[in-house]
C-alpha positions as CSV (number, residue, x, y, z in Angstrom):
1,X,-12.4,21.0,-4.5
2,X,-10.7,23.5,-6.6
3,X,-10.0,26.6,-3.9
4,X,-8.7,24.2,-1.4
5,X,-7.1,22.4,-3.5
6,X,-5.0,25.1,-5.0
7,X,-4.9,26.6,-1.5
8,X,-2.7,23.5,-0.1
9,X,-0.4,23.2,-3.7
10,X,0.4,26.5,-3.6
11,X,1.3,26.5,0.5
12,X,3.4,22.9,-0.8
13,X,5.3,25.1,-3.7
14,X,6.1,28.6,-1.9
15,X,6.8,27.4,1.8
16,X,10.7,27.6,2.0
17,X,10.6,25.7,5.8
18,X,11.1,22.2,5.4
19,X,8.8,21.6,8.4
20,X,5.7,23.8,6.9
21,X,6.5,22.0,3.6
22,X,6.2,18.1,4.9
23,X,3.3,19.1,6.7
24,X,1.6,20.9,3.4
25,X,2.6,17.9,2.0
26,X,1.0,15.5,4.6
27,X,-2.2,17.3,4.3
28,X,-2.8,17.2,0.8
29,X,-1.9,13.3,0.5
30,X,-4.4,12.6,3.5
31,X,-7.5,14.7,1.8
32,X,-6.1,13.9,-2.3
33,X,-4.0,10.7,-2.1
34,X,-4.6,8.0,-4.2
35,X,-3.7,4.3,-4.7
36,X,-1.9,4.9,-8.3
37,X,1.8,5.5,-8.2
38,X,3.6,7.8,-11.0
39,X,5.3,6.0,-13.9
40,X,8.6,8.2,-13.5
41,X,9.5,8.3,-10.1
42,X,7.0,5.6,-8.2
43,X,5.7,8.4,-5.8
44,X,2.0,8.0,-5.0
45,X,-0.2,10.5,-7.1
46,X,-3.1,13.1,-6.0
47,X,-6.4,13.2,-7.5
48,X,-6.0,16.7,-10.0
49,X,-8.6,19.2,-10.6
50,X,-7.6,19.8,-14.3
51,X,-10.2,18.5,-16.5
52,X,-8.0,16.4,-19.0
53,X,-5.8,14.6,-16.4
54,X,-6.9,12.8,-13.4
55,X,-3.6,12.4,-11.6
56,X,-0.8,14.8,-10.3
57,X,2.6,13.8,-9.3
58,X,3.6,16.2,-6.8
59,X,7.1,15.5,-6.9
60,X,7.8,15.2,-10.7
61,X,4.9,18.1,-11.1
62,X,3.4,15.9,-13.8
63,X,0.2,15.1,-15.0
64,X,-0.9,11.8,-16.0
65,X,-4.0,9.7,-17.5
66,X,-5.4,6.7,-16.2
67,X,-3.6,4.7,-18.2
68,X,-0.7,6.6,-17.9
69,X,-0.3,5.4,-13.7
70,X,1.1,2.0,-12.3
């Protein structure tokens, strides 16, 4: 999970066309979406491959527990 993973964040973060960056984003929600929404801005969260979270907000760029998520 980890190289592909890192593979779409990092095409998300360092795309500058807003096309190439909806569909980065569209790609990772399809394959790391989840049914928790973030606490700060009610954006769904992604499924994180750091071992002390389990949750990403891609728009705030936070990490969050489980108890942490809505």
């Amino acid at each position: 999970m980890k190289r592909g993973y890192a593979q779409l964040l990092e095409r998300y973060y360092n795309v500058k066309s807003p096309e190439l960056k909806q569909k980065a984003k569209e790609q990772i929600y399809k394959k790391y979406g989840t049914n928790k929404h973030c606490i700060k801005c009610g954006t769904q969260l992604l499924v994180t491959d750091l071992k002390e979270y389990q949750y990403l907000c891609l728009k705030c760029d936070e990490n969050f527990y489980e108890f942490e998520t809505l």
